[in-house]
C-alpha distance (Angstrom), angle and dihedral (degrees) to the residues before:
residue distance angle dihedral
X1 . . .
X2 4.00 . .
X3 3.72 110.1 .
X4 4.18 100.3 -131.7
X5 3.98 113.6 -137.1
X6 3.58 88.8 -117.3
X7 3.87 89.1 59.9
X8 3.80 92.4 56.2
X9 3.77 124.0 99.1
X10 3.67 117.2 -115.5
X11 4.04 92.7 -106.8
X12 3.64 86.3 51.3
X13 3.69 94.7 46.4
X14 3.91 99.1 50.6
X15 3.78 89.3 45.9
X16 4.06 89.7 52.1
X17 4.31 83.6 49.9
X18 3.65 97.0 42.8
X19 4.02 96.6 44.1
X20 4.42 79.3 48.0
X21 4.12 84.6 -121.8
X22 3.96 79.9 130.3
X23 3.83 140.9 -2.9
X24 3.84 134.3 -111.7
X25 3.99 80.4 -123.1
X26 3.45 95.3 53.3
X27 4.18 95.4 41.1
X28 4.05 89.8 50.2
X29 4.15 87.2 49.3
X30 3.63 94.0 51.7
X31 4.19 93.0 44.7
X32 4.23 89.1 46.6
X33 3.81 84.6 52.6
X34 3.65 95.1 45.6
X35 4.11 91.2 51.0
X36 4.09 88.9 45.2
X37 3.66 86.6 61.3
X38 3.57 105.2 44.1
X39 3.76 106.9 11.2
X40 4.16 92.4 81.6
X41 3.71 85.1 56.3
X42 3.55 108.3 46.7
X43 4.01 98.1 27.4
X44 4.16 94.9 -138.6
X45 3.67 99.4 144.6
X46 3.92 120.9 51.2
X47 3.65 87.9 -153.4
X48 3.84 144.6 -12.4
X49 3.49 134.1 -143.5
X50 3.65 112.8 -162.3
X51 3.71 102.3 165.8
X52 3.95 92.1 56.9
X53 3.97 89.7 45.5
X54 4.03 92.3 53.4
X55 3.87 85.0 43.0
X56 3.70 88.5 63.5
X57 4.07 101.9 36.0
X58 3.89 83.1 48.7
X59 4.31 83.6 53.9
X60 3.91 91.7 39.5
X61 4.00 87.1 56.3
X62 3.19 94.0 47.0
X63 4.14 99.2 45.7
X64 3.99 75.2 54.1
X65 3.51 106.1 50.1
X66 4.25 89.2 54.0
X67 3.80 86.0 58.5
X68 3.67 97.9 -103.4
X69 3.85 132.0 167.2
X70 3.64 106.6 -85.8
X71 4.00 119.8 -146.3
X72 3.61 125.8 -132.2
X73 4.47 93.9 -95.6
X74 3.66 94.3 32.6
X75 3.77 107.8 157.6
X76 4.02 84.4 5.0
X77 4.16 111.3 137.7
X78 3.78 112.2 -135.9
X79 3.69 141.6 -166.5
X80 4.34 125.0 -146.9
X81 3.20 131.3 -165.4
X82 3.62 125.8 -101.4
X83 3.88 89.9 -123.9
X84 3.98 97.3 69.9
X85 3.40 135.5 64.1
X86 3.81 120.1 -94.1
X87 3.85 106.9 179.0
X88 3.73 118.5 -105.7
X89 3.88 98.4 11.5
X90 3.67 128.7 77.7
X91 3.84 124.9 -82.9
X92 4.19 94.3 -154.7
X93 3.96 104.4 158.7
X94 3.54 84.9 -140.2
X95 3.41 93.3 -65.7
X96 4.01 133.3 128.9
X97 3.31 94.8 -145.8
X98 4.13 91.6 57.5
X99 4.11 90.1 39.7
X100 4.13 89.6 114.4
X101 3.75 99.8 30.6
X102 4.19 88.1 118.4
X103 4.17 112.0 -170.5
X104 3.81 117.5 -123.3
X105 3.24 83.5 -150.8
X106 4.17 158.8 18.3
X107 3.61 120.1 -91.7
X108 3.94 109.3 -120.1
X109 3.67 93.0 -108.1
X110 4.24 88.5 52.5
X111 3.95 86.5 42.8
X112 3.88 95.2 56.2
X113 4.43 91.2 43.0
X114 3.66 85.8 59.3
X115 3.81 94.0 41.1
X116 3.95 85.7 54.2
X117 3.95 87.4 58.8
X118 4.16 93.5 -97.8
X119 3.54 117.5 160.4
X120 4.35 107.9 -141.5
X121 4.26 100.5 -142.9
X122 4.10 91.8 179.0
X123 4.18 146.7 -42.2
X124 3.79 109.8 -76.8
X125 3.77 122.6 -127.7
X126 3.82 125.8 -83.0
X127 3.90 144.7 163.9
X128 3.63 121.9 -96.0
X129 4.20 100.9 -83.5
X130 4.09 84.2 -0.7
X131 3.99 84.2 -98.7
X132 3.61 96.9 130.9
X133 4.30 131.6 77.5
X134 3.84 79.5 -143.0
X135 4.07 123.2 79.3
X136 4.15 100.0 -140.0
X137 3.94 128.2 122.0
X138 3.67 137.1 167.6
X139 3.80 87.4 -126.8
X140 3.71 100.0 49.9
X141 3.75 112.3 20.1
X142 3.92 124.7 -121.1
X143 3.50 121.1 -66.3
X144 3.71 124.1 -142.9
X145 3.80 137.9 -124.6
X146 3.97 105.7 -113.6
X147 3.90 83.3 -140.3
X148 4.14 97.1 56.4
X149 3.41 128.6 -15.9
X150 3.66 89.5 -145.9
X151 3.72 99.2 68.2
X152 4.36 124.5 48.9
X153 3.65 127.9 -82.6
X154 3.56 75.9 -149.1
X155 3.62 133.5 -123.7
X156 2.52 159.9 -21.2
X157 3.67 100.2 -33.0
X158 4.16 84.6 39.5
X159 3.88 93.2 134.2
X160 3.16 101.8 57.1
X161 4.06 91.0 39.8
X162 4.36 84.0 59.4
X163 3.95 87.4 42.3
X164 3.65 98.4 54.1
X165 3.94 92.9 41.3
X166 3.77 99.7 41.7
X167 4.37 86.8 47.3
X168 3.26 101.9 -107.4
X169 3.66 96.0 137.0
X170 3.48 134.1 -11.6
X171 3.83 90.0 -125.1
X172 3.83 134.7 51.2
X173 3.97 119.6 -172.0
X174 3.87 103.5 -151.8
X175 3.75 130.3 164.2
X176 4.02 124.0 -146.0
X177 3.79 124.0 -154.0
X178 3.99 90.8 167.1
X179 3.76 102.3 -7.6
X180 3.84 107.2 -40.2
X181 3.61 76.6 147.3
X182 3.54 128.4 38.2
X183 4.36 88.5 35.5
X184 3.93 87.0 57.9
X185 3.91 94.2 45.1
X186 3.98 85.6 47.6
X187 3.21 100.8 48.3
X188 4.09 98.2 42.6
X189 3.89 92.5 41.8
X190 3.61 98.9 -107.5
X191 3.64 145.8 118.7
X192 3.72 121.2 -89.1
X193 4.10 137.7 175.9
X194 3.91 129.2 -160.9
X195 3.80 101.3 -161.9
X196 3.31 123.0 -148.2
X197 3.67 122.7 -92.1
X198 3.65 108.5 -87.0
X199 3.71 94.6 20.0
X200 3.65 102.7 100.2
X201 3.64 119.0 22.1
X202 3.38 124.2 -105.8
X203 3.55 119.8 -156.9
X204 4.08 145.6 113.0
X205 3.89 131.3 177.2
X206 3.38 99.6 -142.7
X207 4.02 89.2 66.4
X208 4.31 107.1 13.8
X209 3.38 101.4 157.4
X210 4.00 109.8 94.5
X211 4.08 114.9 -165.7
X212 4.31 105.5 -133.1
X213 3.63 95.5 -109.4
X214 3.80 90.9 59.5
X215 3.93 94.9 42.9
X216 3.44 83.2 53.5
X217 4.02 100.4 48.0
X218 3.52 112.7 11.3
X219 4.46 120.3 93.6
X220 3.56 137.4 166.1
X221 3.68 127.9 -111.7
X222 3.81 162.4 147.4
X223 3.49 137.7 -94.6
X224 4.09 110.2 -168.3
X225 3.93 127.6 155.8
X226 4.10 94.6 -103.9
X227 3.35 136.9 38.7
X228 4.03 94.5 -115.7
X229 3.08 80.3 57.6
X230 3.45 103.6 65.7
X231 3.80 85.8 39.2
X232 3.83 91.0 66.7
X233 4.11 99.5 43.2
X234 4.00 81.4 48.4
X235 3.94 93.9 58.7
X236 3.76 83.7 49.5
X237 3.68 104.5 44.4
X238 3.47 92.9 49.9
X239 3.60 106.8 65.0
X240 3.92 111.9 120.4
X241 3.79 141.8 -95.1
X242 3.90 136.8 179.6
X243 3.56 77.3 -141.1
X244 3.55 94.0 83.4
X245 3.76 109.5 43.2
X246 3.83 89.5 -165.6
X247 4.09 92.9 61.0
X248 3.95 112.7 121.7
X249 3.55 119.3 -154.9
X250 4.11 89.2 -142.3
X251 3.83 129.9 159.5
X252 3.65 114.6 -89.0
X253 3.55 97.0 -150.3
X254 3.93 123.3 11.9
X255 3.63 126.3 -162.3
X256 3.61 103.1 -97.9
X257 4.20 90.1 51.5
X258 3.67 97.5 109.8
X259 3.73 102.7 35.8
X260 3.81 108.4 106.9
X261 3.72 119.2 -113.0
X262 3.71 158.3 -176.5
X263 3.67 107.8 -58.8
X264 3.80 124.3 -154.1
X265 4.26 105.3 -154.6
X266 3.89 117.0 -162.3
X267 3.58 107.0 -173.6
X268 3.82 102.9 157.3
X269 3.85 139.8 18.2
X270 3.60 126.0 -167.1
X271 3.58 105.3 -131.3
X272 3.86 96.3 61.2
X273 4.12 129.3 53.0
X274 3.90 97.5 -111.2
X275 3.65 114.8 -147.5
X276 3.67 115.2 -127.0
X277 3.97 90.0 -131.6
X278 3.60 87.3 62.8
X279 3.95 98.9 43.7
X280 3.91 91.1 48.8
X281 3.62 94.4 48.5
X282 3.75 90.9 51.9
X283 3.76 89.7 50.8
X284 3.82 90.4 42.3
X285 3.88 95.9 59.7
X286 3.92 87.4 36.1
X287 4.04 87.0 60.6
X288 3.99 89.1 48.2
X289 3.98 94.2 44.9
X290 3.68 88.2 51.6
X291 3.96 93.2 45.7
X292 4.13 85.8 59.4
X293 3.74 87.2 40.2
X294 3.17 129.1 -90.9
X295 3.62 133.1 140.7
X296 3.48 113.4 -108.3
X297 4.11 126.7 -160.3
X298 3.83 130.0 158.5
X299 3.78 102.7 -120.5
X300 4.40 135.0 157.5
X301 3.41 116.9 -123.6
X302 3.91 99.3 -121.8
X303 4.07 116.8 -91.0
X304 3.46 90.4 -0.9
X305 3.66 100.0 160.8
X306 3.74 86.7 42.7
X307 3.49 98.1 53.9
X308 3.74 105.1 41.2
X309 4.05 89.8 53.4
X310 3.84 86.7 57.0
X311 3.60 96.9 60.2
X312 3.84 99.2 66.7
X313 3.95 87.7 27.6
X314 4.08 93.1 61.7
X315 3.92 89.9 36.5
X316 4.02 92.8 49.4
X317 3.84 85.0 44.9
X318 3.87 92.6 44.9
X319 3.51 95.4 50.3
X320 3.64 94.7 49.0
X321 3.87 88.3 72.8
X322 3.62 93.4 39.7
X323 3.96 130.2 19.0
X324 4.09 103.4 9.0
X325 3.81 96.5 85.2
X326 3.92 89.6 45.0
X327 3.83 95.5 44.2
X328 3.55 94.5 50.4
X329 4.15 89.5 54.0
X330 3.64 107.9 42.4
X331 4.42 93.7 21.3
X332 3.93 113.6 90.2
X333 3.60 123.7 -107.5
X334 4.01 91.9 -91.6
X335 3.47 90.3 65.1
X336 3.63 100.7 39.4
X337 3.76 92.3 59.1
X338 3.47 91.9 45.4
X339 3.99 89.8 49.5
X340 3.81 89.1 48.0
X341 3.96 92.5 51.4
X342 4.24 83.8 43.0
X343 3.38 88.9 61.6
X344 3.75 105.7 36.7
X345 3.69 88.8 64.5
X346 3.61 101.4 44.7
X347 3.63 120.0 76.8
X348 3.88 127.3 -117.6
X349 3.48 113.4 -111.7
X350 3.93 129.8 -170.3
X351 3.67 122.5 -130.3
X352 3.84 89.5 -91.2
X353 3.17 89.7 49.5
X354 3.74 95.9 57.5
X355 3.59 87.2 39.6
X356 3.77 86.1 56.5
X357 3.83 93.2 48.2
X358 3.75 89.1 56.3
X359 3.81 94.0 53.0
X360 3.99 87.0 51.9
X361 3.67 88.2 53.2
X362 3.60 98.2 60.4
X363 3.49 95.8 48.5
X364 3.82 97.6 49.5
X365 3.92 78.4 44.4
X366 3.69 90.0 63.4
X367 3.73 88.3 45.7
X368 3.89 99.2 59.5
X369 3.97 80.2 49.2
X370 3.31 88.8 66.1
X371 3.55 101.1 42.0
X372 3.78 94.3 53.3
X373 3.94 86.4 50.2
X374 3.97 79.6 70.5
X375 4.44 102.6 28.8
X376 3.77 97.6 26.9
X377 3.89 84.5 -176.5
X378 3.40 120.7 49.9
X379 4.23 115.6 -161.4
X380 3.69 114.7 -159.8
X381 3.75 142.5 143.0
X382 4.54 121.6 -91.9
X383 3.24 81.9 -137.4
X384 4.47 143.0 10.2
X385 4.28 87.9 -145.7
X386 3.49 117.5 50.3
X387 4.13 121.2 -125.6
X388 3.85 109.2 -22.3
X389 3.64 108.5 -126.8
X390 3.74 111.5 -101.2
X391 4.08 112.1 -80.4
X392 3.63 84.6 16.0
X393 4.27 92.0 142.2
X394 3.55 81.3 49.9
X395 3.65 87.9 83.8
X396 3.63 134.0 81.4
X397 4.32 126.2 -50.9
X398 3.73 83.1 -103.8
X399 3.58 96.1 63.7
X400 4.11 92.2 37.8
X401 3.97 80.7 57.8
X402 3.94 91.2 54.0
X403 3.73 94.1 47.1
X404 4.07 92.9 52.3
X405 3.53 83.3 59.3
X406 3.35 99.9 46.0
X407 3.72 88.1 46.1
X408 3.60 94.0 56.5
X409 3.70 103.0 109.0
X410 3.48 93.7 71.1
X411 3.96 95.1 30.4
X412 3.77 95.0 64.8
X413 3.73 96.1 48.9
X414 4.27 88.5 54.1
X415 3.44 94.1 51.4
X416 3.64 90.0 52.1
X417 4.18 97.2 44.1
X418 3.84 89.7 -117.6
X419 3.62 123.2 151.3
X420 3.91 123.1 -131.6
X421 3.68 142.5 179.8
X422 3.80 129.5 -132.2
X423 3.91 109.0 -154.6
X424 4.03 121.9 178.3
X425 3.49 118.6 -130.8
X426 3.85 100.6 -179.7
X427 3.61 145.0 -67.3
X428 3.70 124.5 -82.6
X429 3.90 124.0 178.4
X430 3.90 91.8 5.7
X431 3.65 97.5 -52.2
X432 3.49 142.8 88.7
X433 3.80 118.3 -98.3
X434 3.97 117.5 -172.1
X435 4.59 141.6 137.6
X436 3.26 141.4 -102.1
X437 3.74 120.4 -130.2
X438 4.19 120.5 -159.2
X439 3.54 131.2 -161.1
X440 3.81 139.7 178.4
X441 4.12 110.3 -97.5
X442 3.43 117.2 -58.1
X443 4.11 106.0 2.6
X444 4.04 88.6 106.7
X445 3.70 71.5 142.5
X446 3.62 92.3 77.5
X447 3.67 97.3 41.8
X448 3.92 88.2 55.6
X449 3.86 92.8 45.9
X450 4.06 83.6 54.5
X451 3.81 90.7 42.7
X452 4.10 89.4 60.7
X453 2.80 105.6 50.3
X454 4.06 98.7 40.2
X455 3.88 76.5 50.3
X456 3.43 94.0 52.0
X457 3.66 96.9 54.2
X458 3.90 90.3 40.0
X459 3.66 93.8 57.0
X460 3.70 89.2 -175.5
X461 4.37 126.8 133.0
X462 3.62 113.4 -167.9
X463 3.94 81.8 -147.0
X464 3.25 101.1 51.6
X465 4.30 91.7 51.6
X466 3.79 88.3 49.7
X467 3.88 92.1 58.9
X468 3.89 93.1 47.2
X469 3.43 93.1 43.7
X470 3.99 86.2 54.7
């Protein structure tokens, strides 16, 4: 059987364009058909702009055919968020209130994708404000998870999650605040990376102002179907900007990157019902990381239950100085309940109390320093449930407080500015199953090097399931 362009990875695909096998045209034709046959279904992309992307292929053909220096996505199609600026179209978070607010200009991290020669199809779906794990807005519609459309894509980066699995586009800009990336990529099947903070910038013009708890928490990242993937887009995403005061200009890869190492595993916590699809797939890839080995040990990250109810409980209290009243007026009513339930379970807290919170926060910071010193790789689940039934934060404040805890893998490594990995390992019961890998700040490196070869082993592609199941 033919392997379409819109199948291929994004290494594959700029290989294919740069040996002139194919053309940037011809790759950004066969993606645009690929999302007119399955987009309407499955909702991914909140809109697509086809003329603009053949534009561009037509210029990245042309910049080729004169013999000119060819960056690492040329002739790559591309998908962006609907939360970051893309110059000349609007950034609306979802929201009908935002549904004209047009960018003057690219955000640095859509400004170095099209430097690298990447071709930028449509906006990916979102929530309204990205505050939900569920991809639904008045202003868009809800997109579903290829997988079933009864459960979330996730959120908020949910779009681009469906996108990435479903092939349209090798390469999905999402952002995660509190995993808006790795709970998408698990719950589609796909690959996802939470930078570190300070790793890719983070900044638009339309919207410049960043409250603390999100310059504290909140990255930009991919989602792609492999891990090499994600490897590329991160080489690309991370060039640097005075724009973003935060930016670090850090190593991608240091020498010790592909060694293996001692491996902390976290497979259950006593404060949440674990699923047993989650502990076995932690105990899966800890089997295969040990066959190609590494060292493994079971070990808790330090104040974990501490630290992952502090990441919603400093945002909550954050944004009820600065976002909550606007939310609740221009958001839709998804998003207001959820915000209501948000803050009925988190406490109110005082500016010294905040203050207080923030001292805490370095210090436990210090201590998951020190415990990666020891388990430079931390394996855990995204999440201790598996995917929330659609609407599920729709509920009650009770079950808001259940899903913060069952969120907390990937809430305790945003508070702290950590970077982590989501890696499918297969599906079981109709839905993907995969791990989470943690690092310390800025060895992504080692989280990738983990991702292969738990990839490796997995041999599974969330793409390539969805086509044989039809």
């Amino acid at each position: 059987m033919t392997t379409e362009l819109w199948q291929m990875s994004a290494t594959d695909l700029a290989g294919r364009i740069a040996r002139r096998e194919t053309t940037a045209r011809a790759a950004t034709e066969s993606v645009l058909g690929r999302i007119a046959e399955v987009n309407p279904k499955f909702n991914a992309l909140a809109s697509v702009t086809p003329d603009k992307a053949l534009q561009a292929a037509d210029a990245a053909d042309a910049a080729q055919a004169r013999g000119e220096t060819l960056g690492p996505l040329h002739g790559v199609p591309v998908t962006i968020k609907v939360n970051i600026d893309v110059q000349g179209e609007a950034t609306d978070e979802g929201v009908h209130a935002f549904k004209d607010n047009i960018a003057s200009s690219d955000s640095p991290l859509v400004q170095s994708m099209r430097e690298a020669g990447a071709i930028v199809v449509g906006r990916n779906n979102a929530p309204a404000f990205s505050l939900r794990w569920f991809t639904d807005n008045a202003l868009h519609g809800r997109t579903l998870n290829p997988f079933d459309a009864g459960v979330t894509p996730g959120g908020s980066s949910g779009g681009a999650a469906a996108a990435t699995a479903l092939g349209m586009g090798a390469i999905a800009h999402g952002n995660d605040y509190g995993g808006s990336i790795r709970y998408p990529a698990w719950a589609c099947g796909v690959v996802g990376l939470r930078t570190t903070v300070g790793r890719v910038p983070s900044y638009k013009a339309s919207a410049p102002n960043r409250i603390i708890s999100n310059q504290q928490m909140s990255v930009q990242g991919p989602l792609t179907r492999t891990v090499a993937d994600a490897r590329l887009a991160l080489r690309v995403m991370s060039q640097g900007t005075p724009l973003d005061p935060q930016w670090v200009p850090a190593l991608l890869e240091f020498a010790d990157a592909r060694q293996p190492t001692r491996v902390a595993v976290f497979r259950s916590w006593s404060h949440s019902p674990v699923d047993p699809t989650a502990s076995a797939a932690v105990d899966q890839a800890a089997r295969w990381l040990e066959a190609a080995g590494y060292t493994v040990e079971e070990a808790e990250p330090p104040h974990f239950a501490e630290v992952s109810a502090m990441q919603m409980h400093m945002v909550m209290n954050d944004m009820r100085r600065a976002g909550e009243a606007f939310m609740h007026q221009n958001g839709d009513d998804a998003l207001r309940k959820a915000l209501g339930y948000y803050m009925a379970v988190s406490p109110v807290w005082d500016r010294d109390q905040y203050l207080e919170a923030t001292t805490r926060r370095f210090n436990i910071a210090r201590d998951w320093a020190v415990f990666f010193e020891r388990y430079p790789v931390l394996l855990m689940p995204n999440s201790w449930e598996r995917q929330f039934p659609i609407d599920e934060d729709q509920q009650s404040a009770e079950r808001i407080a259940q899903i913060f805890l069952a969120q907390a893998p990937m809430l305790g490594t945003a508070t702290l500015g950590l970077p982590g990995l989501s890696v499918p390992t297969g599906v079981v019961n109709g839905l993907p199953v995969g791990v989470q890998i943690v690092s310390t700040k800025f060895r992504e490196d080692r989280m990738l090097a983990a991702g292969e070869v738990i990839e490796r082993a997995a041999q599974f592609s969330a793409l390539d399931h969805l086509l044989h199941q039809g």
